[in-house]
N, CA, C and O atoms as a DFTB+ gen file, in Angstrom:
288 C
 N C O
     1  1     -54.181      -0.082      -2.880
     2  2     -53.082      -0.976      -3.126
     3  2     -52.512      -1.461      -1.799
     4  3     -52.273      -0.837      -0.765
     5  1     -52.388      -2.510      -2.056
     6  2     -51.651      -3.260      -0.181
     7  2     -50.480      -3.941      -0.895
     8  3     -50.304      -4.148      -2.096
     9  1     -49.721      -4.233       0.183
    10  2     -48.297      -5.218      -0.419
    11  2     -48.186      -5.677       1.109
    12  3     -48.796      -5.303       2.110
    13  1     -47.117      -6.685       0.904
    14  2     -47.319      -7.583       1.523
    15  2     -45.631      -7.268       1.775
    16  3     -44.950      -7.126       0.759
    17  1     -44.952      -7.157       3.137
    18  2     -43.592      -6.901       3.219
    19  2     -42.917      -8.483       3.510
    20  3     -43.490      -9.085       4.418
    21  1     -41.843      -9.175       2.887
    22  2     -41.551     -10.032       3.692
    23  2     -39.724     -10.484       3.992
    24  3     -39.050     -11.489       4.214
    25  1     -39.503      -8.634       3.774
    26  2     -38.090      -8.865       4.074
    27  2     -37.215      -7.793       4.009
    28  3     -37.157      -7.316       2.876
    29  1     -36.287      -7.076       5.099
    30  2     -35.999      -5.576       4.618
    31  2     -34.579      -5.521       4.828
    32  3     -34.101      -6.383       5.565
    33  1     -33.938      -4.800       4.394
    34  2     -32.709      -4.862       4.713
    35  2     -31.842      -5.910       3.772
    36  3     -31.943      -5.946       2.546
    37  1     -30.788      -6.935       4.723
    38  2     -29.904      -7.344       4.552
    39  2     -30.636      -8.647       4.174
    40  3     -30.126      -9.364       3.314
    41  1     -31.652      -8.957       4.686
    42  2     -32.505     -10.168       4.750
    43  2     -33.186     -10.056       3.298
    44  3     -33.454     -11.241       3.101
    45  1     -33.569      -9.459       2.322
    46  2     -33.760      -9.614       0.902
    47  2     -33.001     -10.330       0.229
    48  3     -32.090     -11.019       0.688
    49  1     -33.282     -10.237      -0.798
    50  2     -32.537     -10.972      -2.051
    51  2     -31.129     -10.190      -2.489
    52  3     -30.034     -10.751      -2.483
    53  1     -31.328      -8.897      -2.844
    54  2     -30.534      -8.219      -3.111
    55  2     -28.899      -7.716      -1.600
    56  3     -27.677      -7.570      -1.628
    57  1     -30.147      -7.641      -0.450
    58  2     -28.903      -7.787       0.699
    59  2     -27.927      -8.716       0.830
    60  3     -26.742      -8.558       1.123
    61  1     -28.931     -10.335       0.425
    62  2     -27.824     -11.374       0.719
    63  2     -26.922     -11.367      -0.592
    64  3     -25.789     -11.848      -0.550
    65  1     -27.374     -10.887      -1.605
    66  2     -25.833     -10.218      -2.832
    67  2     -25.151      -9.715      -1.787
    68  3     -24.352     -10.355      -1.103
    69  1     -25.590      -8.036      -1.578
    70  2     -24.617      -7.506      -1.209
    71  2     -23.819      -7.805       0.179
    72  3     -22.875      -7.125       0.582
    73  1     -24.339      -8.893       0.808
    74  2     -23.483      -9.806       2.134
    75  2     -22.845     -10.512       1.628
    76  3     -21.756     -10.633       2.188
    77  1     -23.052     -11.451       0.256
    78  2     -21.805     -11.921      -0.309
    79  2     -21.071     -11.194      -1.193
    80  3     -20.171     -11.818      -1.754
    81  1     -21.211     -10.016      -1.479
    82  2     -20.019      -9.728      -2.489
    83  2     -19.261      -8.916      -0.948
    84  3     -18.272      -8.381      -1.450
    85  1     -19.235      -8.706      -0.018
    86  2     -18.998      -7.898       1.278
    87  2     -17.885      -9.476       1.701
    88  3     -16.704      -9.372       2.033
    89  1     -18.351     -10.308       1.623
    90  2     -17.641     -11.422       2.450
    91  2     -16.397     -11.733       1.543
    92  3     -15.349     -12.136       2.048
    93  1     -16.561     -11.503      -0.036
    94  2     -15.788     -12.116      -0.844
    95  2     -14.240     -10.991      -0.523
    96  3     -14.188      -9.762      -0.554
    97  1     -12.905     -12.209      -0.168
    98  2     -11.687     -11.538      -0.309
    99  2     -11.037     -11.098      -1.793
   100  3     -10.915     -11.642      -2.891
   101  1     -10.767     -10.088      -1.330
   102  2     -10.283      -9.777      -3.454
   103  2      -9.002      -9.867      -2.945
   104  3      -8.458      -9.357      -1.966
   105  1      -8.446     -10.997      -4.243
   106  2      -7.024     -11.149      -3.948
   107  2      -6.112      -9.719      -5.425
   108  3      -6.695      -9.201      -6.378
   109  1      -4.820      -9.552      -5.054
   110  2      -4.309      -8.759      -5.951
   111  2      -4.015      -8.936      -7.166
   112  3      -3.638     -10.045      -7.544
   113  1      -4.119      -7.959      -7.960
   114  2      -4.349      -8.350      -9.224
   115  2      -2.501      -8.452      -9.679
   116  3      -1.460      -8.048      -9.160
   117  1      -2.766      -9.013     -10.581
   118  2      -0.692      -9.290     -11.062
   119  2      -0.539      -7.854     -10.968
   120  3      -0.215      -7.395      -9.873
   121  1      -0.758      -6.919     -12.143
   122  2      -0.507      -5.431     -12.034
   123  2      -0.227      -5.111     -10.846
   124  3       0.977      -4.862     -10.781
   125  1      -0.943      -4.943      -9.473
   126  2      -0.907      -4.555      -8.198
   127  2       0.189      -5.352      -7.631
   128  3       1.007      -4.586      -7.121
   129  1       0.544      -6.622      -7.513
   130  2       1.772      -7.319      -7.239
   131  2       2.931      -6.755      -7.821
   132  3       3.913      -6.764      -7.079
   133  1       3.094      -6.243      -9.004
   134  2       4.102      -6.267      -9.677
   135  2       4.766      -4.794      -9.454
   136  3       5.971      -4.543      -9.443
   137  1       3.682      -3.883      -9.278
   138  2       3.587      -2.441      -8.796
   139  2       4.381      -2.745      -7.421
   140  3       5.599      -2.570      -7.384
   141  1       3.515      -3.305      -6.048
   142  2       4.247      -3.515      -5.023
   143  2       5.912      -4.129      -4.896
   144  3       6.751      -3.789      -4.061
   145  1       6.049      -5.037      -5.907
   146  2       7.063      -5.497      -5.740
   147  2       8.690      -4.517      -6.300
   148  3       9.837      -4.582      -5.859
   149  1       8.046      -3.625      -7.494
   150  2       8.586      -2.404      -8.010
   151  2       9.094      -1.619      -6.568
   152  3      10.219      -1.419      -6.110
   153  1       7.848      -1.306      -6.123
   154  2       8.025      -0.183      -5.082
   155  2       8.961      -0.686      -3.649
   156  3       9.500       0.105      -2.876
   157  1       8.985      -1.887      -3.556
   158  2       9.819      -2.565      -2.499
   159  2      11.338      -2.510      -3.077
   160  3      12.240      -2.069      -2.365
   161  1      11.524      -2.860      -4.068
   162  2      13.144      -2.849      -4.874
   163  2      13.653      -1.629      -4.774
   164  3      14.793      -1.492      -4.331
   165  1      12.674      -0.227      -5.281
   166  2      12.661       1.055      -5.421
   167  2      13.236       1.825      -3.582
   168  3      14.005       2.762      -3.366
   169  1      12.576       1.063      -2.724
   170  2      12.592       1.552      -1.525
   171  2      14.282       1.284      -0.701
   172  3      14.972       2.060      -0.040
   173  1      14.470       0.027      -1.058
   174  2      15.708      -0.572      -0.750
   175  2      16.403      -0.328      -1.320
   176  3      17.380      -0.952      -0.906
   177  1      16.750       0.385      -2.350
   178  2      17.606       0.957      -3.326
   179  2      18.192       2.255      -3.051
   180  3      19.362       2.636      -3.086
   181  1      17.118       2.838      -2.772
   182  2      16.806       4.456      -2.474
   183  2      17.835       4.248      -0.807
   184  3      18.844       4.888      -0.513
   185  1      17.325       3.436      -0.181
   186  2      17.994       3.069       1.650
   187  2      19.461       3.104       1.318
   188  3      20.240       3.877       1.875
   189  1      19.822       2.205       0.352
   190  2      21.221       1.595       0.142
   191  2      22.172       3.428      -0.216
   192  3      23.202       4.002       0.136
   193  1      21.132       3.644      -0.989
   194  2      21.889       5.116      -1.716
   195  2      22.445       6.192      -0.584
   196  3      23.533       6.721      -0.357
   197  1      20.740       6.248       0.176
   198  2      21.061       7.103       1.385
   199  2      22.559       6.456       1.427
   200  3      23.479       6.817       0.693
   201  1      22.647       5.313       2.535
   202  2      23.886       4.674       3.203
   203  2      25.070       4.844       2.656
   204  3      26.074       4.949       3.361
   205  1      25.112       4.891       1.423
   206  2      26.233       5.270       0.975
   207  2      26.788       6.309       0.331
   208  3      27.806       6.348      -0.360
   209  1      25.819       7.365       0.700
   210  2      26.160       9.126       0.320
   211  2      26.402       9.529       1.486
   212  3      27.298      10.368       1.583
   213  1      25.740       9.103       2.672
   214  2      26.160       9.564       3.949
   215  2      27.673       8.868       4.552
   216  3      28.022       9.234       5.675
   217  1      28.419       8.024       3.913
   218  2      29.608       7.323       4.237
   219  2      30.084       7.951       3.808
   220  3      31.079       8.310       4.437
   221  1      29.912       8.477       2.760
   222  2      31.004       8.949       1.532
   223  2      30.950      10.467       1.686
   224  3      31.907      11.053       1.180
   225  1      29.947      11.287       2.331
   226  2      30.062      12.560       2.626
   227  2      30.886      12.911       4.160
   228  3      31.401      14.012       4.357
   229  1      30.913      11.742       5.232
   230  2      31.390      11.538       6.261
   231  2      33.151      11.694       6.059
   232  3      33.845      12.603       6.514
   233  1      33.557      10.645       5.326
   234  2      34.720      10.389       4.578
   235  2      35.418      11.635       4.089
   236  3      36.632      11.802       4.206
   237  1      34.332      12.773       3.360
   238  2      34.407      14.338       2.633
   239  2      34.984      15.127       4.022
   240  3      35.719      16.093       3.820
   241  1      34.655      14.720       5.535
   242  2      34.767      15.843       6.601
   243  2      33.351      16.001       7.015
   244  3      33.218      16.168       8.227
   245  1      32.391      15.991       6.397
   246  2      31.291      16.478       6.602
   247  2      30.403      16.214       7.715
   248  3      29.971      15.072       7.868
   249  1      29.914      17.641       8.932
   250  2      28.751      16.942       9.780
   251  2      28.129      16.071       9.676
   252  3      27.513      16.171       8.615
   253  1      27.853      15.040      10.267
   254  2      26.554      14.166      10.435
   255  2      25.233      14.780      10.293
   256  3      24.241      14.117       9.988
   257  1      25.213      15.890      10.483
   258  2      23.786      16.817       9.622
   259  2      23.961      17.144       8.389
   260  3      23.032      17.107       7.583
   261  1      24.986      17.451       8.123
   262  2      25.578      17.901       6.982
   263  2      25.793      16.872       5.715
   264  3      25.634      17.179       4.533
   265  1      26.194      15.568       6.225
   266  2      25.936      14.015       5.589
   267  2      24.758      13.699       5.148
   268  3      24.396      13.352       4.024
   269  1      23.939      13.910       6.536
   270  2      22.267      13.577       6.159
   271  2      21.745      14.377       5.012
   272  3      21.286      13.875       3.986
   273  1      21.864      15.876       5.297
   274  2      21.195      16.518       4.330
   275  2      21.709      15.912       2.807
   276  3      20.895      15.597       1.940
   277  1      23.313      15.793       2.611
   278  2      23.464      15.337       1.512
   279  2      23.001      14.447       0.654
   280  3      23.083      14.402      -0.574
   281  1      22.373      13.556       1.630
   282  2      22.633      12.298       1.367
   283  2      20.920      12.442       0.901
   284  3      20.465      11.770      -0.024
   285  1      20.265      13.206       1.523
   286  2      18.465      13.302       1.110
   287  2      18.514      13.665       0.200
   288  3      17.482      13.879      -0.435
């Protein structure tokens, strides 16, 4: 049996698939947007809370370590 090689690698048929599905940008899916945008509201919320348990424990007398911890 002989064969005849005339292409290995990336240079086949199947490589130049997998060089274009490699090139293609995947944009985000709504789910994944909507998740991120959750988790951004969630984050700034959570900031705001800190900020204002540590004012309000400050206000109490409380160390500035003593604020922080509260406030985590």
């Amino acid at each position: 049996m002989w064969g005849v090689v005339f292409a290995t690698g990336m240079s086949t048929e199947l490589g130049k698939i997998a060089n274009l599905s490699q090139a293609q940008e995947s944009e985000n899916s709504p789910l994944q947007k909507e998740i991120a945008d959750v988790a951004k509201k969630l984050t700034i919320g959570t900031l705001i809370l800190v900020v204002i348990l540590v004012v309000i424990s400050l206000l109490a007398h409380f160390t500035l370590v003593q604020a922080f911890i509260f406030a985590v």
